[in-house]
C-alpha positions as CSV (number, residue, x, y, z in Angstrom):
1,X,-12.7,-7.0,19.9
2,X,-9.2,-8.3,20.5
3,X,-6.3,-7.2,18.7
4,X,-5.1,-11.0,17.5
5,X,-8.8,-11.0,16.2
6,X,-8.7,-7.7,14.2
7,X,-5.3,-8.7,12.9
8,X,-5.7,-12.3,12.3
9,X,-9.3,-11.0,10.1
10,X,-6.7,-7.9,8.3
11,X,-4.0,-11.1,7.2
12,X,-6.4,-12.8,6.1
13,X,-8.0,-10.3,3.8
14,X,-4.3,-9.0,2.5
15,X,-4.0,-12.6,1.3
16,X,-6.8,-13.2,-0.5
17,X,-5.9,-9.8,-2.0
18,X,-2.4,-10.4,-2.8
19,X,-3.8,-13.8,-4.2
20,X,-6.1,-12.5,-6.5
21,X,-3.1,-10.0,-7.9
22,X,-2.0,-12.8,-9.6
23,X,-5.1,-13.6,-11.3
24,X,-4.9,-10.1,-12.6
25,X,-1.5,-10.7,-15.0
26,X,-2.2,-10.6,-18.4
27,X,-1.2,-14.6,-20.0
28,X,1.8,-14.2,-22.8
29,X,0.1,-14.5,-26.5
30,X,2.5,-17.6,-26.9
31,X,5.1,-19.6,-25.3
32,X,7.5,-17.7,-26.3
33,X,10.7,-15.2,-24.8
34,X,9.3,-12.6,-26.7
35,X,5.5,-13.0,-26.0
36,X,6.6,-13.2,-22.5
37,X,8.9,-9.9,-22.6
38,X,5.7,-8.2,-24.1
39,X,4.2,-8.5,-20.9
40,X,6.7,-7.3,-18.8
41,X,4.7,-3.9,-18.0
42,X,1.7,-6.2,-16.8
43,X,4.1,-8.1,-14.5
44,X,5.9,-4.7,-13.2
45,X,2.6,-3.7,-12.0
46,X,1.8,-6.8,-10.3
47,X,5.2,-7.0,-9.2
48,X,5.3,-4.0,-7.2
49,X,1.7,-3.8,-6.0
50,X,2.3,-7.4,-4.9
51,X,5.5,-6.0,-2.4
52,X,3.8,-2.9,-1.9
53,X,0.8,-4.7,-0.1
54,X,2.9,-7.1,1.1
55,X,5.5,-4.0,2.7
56,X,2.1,-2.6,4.3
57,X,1.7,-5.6,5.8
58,X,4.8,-6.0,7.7
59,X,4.9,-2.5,8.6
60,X,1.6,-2.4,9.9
61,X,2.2,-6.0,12.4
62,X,5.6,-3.7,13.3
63,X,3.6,-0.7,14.2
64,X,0.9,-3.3,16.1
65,X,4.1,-4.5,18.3
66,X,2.9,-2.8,21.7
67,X,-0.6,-2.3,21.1
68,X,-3.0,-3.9,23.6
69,X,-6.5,-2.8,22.4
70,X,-8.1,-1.8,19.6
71,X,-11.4,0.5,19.8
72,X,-14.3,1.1,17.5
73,X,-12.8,3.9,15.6
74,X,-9.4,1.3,14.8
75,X,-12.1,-0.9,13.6
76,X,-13.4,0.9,11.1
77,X,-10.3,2.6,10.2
78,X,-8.7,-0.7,9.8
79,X,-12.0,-1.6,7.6
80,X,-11.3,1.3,5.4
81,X,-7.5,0.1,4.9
82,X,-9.1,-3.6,3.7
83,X,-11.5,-2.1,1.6
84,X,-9.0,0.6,-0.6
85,X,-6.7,-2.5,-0.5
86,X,-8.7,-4.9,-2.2
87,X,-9.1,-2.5,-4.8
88,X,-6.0,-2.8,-6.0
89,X,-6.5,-5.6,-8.2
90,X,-8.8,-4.0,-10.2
91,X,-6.6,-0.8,-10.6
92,X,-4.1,-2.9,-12.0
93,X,-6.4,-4.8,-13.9
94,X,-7.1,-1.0,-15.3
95,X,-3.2,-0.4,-15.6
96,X,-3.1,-3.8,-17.6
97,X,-5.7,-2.5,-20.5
98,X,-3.3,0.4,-21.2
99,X,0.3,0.8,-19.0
100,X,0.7,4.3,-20.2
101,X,-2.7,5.7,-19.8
102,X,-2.5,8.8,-17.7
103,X,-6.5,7.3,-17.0
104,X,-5.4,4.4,-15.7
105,X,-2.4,5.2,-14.2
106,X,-4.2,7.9,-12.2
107,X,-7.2,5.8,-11.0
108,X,-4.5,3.7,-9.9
109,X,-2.8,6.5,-8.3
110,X,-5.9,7.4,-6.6
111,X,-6.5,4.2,-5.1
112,X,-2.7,3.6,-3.7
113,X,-3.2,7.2,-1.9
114,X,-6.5,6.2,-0.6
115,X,-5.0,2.7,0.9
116,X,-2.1,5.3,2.4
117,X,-4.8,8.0,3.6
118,X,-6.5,5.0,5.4
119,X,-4.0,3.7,7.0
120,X,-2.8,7.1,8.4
121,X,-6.2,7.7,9.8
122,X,-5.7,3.9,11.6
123,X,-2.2,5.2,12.6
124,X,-4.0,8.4,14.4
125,X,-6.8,6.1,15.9
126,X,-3.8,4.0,17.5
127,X,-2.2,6.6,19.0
128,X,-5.6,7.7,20.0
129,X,-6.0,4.9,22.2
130,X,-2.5,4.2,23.6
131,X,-1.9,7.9,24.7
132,X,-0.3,6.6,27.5
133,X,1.9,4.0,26.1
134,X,5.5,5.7,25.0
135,X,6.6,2.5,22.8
136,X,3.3,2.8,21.1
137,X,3.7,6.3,20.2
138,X,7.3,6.7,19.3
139,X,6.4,3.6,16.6
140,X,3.5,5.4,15.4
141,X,5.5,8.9,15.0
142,X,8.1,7.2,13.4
143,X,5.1,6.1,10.7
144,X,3.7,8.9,10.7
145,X,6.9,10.7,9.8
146,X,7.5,8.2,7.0
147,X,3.7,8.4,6.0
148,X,4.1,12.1,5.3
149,X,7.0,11.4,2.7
150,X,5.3,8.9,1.5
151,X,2.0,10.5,0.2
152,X,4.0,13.6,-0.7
153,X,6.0,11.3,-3.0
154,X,2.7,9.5,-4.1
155,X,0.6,12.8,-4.5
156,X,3.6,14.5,-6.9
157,X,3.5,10.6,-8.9
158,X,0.1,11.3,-9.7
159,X,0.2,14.8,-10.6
160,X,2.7,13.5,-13.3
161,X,0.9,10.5,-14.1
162,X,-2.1,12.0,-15.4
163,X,-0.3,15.0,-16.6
164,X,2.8,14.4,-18.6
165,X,4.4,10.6,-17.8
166,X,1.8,8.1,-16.8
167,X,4.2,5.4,-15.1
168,X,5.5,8.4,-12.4
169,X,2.6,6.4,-10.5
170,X,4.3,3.4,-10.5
171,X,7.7,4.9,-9.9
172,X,6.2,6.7,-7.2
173,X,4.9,3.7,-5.3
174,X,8.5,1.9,-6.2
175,X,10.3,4.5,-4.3
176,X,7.8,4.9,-1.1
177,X,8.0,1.0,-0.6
178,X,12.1,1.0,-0.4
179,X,11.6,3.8,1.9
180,X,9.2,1.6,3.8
181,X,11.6,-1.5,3.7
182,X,14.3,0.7,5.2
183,X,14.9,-0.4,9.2
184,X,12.5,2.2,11.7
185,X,14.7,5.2,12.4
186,X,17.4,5.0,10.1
187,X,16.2,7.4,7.5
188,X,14.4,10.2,9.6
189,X,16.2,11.9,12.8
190,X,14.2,14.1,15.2
């Protein structure tokens, strides 16, 4: 399989996904300010999973710059990625019944790290394959080095979550996607 192929099919499932956020935002009880202010938790959540989904995106084309091939293990790896991702409107929908439900917070938790889990194993599979490549490889340690930070960060969110403060998930997703949206190399030196 081609890359173009394997990325044109990952695009298109990320949209549909993002799309069907949307359709997960609870509808204000009236037309009103203050119906709509009721539901500002609801659109937090689809807020930030929405540019969360949409920062994986543009990180992972970034990371695909130099890559020439994909094998059968990026495949599958890429697979996973899709399938934890288009999860995440259910999660939220699960967020929606209850905001601060450690419950919900945490299955939501669970499935962001699963996404980030997934998409570190199609990091390694990369570099796997392009062994050779040295623009390949310094993009993917520069993920990697970012991907660390960013389930640590993620992992401590939903130890809190479903402990003591159930939207430390969310915050925790907030702060690894400005990390993300920071330029490559500017916030980690070797």
């Amino acid at each position: 399989m081609g890359k173009e192929r394997l990325m044109a099919f990952t695009d298109a499932v990320l949209a549909i996904v993002m799309t069907i956020l949307a359709l997960e935002l609870e509808r204000p009880a009236a037309a009103t300010l203050e119906a709509l202010w009721e539901i500002k938790e609801s659109f937090f959540a689809y807020a930030l999973s929405f540019f969360w989904l949409g920062t994986m995106w543009v990180n992972i084309h970034e990371e695909w710059h130099g890559v020439s091939h994909v094998s059968r293990s990026v495949v599958w790896w890429n697979m996973a990625l899709l399938f934890f991702s288009s999860l995440v409107p259910f999660a939220i929908s699960f967020v929606n019944v209850d905001y601060h439900s450690g419950v919900a917070q945490g299955f939501y938790g669970i499935i962001v790290l699963l996404v980030s889990f997934a998409n570190g194993g199609l990091g390694m599979a990369l570099e796997k394959i392009h062994d050779s490549d040295a623009d390949v490889q310094q993009s993917i340690a520069e993920s990697r080095r970012r991907l660390y930070f960013d389930i640590i960060v993620k992992v401590l969110g939903f130890i809190a979550a479903t402990l003591f403060y159930p939207p430390a998930m969310m915050a925790a997703v907030l702060i690894t996607m400005v990390m993300w949206l920071i330029p490559s190399g500017k916030w980690v030196e070797e």
